[in-house]
N, C-alpha and C positions, 0 to 999 in steps of 0.2 A: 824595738826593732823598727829600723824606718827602710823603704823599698822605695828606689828609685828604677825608672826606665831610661831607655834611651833619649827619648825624646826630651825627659828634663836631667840627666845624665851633667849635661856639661852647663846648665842654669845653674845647679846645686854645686860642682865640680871645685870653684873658686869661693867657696861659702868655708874658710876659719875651720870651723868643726870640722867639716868632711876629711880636713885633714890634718887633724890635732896630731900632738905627741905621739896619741896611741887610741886608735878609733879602729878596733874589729869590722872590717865587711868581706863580706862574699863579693865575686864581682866575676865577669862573665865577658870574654872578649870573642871576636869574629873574624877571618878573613874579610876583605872588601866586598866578595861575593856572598859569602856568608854560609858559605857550605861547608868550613869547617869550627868548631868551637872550641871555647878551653876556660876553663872555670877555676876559681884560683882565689887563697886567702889572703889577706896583708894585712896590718895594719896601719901602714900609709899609703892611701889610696892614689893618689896626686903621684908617689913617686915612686910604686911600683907600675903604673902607668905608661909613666914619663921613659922607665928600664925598657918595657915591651915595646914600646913604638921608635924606639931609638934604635933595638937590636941589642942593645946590654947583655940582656939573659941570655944564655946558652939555652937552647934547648927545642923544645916543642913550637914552643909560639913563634922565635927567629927561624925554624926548618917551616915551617907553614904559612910566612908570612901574618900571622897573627897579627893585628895592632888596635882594630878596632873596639871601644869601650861599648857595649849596646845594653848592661845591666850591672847596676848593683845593688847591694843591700847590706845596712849597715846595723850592728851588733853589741851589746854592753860588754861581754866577755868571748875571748879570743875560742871556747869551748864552744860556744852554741855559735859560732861560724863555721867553725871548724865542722859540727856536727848538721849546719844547713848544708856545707858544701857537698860534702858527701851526699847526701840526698839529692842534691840539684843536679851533681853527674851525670844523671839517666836521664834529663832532659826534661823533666818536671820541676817546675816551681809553684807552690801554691797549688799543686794539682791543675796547673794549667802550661800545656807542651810549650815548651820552648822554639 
């Protein structure tokens, strides 16, 4: 499992891997202000990204203006993302508040 932050977010962003074929991450976007969030599985990180800052997506992220990338964390199988996400929902990651 590898965890990235914001701050090195978009160093790693254009790094091959980050967004192979098929690479499980959790990943974590923000309003500009950052008073709302939304937490969300892919496995192409790069271009479900690319969906949310465009406005693609229907839904939550385009009704709240969502676009900002400020975490994620990358996975060997789509299961144990899927079952970090869930847990990072309540706003803990690593047992440290989001």
């Amino acid at each position: 499992m590898t965890v990235f932050c914001l701050e090195r977010a978009f160093e790693f962003a254009f790094v091959p891997s980050v967004d192979s074929d098929w690479q499980p991450c959790v990943h974590m976007l923000a309003r500009a202000s950052h008073s709302t969030l939304y937490t969300g599985v892919t496995s192409r990180l790069l271009g479900r990204i690319y969906q949310h800052r465009e406005g693609l997506v229907r839904g939550f992220t385009k009704r709240y203006g969502i676009k900002r990338l400020v975490w994620f964390e990358m996975h060997e199988t789509m299961e144990s993302a899927i079952i970090r996400e869930s847990g990072s929902s309540d706003g803990v990651v690593h047992g440290n508040t989001i």
